[in-house]
N, C-alpha and C positions, 0 to 999 in steps of 0.2 A: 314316761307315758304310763298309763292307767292300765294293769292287767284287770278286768270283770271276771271273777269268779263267781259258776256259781253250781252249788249242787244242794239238794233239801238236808243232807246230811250234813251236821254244824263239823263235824271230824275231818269231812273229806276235806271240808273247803281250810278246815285250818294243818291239814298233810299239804294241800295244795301252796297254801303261802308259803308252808314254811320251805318248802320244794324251790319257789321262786326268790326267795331273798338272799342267794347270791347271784341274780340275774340284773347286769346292771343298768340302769333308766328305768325301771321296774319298781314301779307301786301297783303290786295286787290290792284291788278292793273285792268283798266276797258275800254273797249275796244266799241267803236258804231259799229267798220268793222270786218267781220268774216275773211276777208281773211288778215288785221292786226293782227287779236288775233292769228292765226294759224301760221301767221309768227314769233312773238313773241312767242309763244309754243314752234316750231322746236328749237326756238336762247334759251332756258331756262328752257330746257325737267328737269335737275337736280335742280329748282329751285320751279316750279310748286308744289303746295300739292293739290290742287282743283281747279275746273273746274265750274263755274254756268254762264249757256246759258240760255238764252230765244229760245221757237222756233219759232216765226214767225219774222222774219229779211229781208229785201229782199237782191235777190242776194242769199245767203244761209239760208237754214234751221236750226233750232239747230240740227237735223239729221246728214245734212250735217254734221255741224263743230265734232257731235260725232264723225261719220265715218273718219273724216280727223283726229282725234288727235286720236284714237286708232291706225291708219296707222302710228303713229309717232315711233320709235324705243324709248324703253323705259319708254312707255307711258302707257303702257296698264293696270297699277293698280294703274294710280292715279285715284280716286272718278273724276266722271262728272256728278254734278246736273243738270238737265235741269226745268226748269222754265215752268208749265203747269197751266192749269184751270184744276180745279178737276174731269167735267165733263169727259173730254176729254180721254177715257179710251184705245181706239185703239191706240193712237198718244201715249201712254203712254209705248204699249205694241211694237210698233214700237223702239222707243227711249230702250229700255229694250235689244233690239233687236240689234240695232244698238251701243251699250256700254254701253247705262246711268247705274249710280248705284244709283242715288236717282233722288226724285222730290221734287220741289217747288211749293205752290198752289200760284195761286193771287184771291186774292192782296195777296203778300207776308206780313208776319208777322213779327217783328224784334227780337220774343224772338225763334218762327221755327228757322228763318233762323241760329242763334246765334249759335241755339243746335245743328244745323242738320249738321252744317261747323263744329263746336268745336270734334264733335265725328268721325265724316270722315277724319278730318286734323290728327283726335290722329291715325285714322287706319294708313294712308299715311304715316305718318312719322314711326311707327311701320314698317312699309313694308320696308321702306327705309333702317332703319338701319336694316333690316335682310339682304337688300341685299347686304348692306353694307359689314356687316358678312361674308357671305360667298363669296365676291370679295374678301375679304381678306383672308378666307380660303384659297378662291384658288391660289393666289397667294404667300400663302406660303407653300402648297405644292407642286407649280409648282417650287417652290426657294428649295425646300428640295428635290426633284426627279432630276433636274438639278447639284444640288453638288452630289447625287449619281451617276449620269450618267458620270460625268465630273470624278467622282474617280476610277468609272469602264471603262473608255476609258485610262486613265492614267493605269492601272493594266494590260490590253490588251499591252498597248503601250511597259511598262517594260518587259514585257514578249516575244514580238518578238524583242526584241533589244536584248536579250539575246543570241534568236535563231539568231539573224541577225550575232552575233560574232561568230557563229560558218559557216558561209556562207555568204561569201559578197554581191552575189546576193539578198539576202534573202529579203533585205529593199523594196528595189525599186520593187523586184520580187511581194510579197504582195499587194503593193500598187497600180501596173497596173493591178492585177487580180482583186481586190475590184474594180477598175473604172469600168472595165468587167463586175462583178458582180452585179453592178449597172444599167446598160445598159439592160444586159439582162432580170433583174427581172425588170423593170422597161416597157417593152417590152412584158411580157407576165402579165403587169397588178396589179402588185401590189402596192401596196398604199407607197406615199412617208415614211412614219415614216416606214414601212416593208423594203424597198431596203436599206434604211440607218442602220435598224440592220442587214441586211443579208451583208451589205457590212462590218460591225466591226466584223460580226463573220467571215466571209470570211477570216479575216486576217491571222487570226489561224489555215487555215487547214493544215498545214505542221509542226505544232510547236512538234509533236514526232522525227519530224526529230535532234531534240537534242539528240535521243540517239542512235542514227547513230555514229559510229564513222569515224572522219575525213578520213581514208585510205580509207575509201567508198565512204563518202560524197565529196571529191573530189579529187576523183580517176581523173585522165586523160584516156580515153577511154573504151572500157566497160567494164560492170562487169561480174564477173564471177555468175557460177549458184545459188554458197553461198551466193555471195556478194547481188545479188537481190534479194533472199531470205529477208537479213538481211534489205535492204533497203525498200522493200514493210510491213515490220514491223511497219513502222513509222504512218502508218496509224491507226492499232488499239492501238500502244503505244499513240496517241494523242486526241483520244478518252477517253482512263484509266486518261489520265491527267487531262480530263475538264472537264468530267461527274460527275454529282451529284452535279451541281454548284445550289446555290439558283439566279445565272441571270439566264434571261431568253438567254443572249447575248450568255451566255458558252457555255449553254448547245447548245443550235444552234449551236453554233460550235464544241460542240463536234459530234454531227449528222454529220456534213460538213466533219470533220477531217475523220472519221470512213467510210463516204461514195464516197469521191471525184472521187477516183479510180476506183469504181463500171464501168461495162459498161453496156450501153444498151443492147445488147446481152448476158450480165452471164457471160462474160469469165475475169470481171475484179477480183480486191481483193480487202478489204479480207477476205466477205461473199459470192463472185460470186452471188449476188444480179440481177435478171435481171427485165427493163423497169421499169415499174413504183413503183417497189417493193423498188428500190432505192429512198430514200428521194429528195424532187424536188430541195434542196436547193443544197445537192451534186449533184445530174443533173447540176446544172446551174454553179456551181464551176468547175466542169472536164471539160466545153467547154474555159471557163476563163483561166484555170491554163495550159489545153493542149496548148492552141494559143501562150499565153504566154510563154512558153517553147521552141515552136517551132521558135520563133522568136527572144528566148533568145542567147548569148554564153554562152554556159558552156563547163566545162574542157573537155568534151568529146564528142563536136562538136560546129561545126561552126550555125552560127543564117540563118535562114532562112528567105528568102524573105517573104513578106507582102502579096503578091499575091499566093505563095506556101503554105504557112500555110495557107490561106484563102481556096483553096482548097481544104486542107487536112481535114480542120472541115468539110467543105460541102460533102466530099465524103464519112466522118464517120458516117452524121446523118442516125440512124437505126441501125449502129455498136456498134460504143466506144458511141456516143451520143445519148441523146433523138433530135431527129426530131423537136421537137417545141424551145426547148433551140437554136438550130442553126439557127433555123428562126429569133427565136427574134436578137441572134447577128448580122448576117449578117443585121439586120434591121438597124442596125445602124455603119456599115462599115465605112462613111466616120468620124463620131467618135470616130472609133479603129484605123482608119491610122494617125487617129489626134495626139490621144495618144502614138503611138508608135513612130510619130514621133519626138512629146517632149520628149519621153525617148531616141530615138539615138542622141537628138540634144547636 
């Protein structure tokens, strides 16, 4: 490792190397300008094991240069001896202050100096390889949480491709409610890693509609009293499918699946859950999955204009809706026509 010397005095600094060359791992580099040495620091932060300044330099102090190389990213546990007269006990308590972690007296001594580098270089490099350590911890369990995550968006994925062959709309239907889904929680403030699971679990809320059967699920015009009976079933059949999952992805969307339907007023299903008794994640899915609907074709009506479902959400908030899910969307309108118009294009 790299010893930094440095003192304005070209004498001291070559006492000083010659002090350090029989300290082993030990390449003294040696510097007369503070604002060279500190340049040199920034270009060689991972080469650096110690730091020995002089403080009275003109232009900067050994102070100074403490102060500047602990500002350094990276820097903050390598050893910085600064270079004192014994007396000087304030300037001591200052530099202590300022980062130093040892001192050197003068006149310097060449078997001090020897010990005092050989034991603070074994600390530094100790430190080093701990951090080393755990950079590598952590990027190998950032490499083992990414193949989990990558196997559980793959399992989601298999899973509405499934539900997708029973409903052609199903694909495309999911994936403009999740951009929805995004928009909106993104809007009342949640943090990006949150909108991106609420948008995977999002995908799921409709996935009981598997066990709908087809003269339902794509009936041409409306249903009869049973038939929507049997079809508001899908909701807590897709809840029973995904709960009790160890993601944390599922179960969110088992909450999503169980609550989508809910309205703000109590009269949805299929707990009639009302305001905020309803999970906020189903809040923000039923303003996504209604618009979408409304703007969809299905067997048993024509799609609705852009500005008509716009709206119809605006006139639900306090009804079917939470009030603040409709702000957030509406926040981001031009957005939604974005979206909607890549999906009729």
């Amino acid at each position: 490792m790299l010893a930094l010397i440095l003192d304005d005095a070209e004498m001291n600094n070559l006492l000083m190397m010659q002090a350090l060359k029989p300290v082993a791992e030990c390449e003294p580099v040696a510097f007369t300008s503070p604002v060279a040495a500190l340049a040199f620091l920034q270009a060689n932060v991972d080469r650096i094991g110690i730091v020995v300044t002089d403080y009275d330099m003109p232009g900067m102090t050994g102070l100074d240069v403490i102060a500047a190389a602990r500002a350094v990213p990276g820097f903050a546990h390598v050893p910085i001896v600064m270079v004192t007269s014994l007396d000087q006990r304030s300037l001591r308590h200052q530099a202590l202050r300022a980062g130093a972690t040892d001192f050197l007296g003068k006149p310097c001594d060449p078997v001090e100096i020897q010990a005092r580098v050989t034991n603070l270089m074994k600390i530094s490099a100790a430190h080093r390889q701990e951090q080393d350590r755990t950079a590598w911890l952590a990027r190998e369990v950032a490499a083992a949480v990414a193949v989990i995550e990558a196997r559980e968006r793959e399992i989601i994925a298999l899973l509405m491709r499934a539900a997708e062959h029973r409903d052609s709309d199903t694909g495309d239907h999911i994936a403009r409610v999740a951009k929805y889904v995004g928009l909106i929680a993104q809007n009342l403030g949640y943090e990006p890693a949150q909108v991106q699971i609420l948008k995977l679990a999002s995908t799921m809320h409709d996935v009981g509609k598997i066990g709908v059967p087809d003269s339902i699920l794509l009936k041409r015009g409306p249903l009869s009293t049973e038939e929507r009976a049997e079809m508001e079933q899908h909701a807590e059949r897709g809840r029973r499918i995904l709960e009790g999952s160890a993601s944390d992805v599922v179960r969110l969307a088992a909450e999503i699946a169980a609550s989508h339907h809910e309205r703000w007023d109590g009269t949805g299903y299929p707990s009639g859950l009302k305001g905020e008794a309803i999970p906020l994640s189903g809040r923000i899915v039923a303003v996504a999955d209604v618009f979408d609907a409304l703007v969809s074709e299905r067997p048993y009506k024509r799609a609705w204009s852009f500005d008509d479902a716009r709206s119809f959400v605006a006139a639900q908030a306090g009804l079917h809706f939470d009030p603040r899910c409709v702000e957030a969307f509406l926040m981001s309108w031009n957005d939604v026509e974005e979206q909607c118009s890549k999906s009729a294009a």
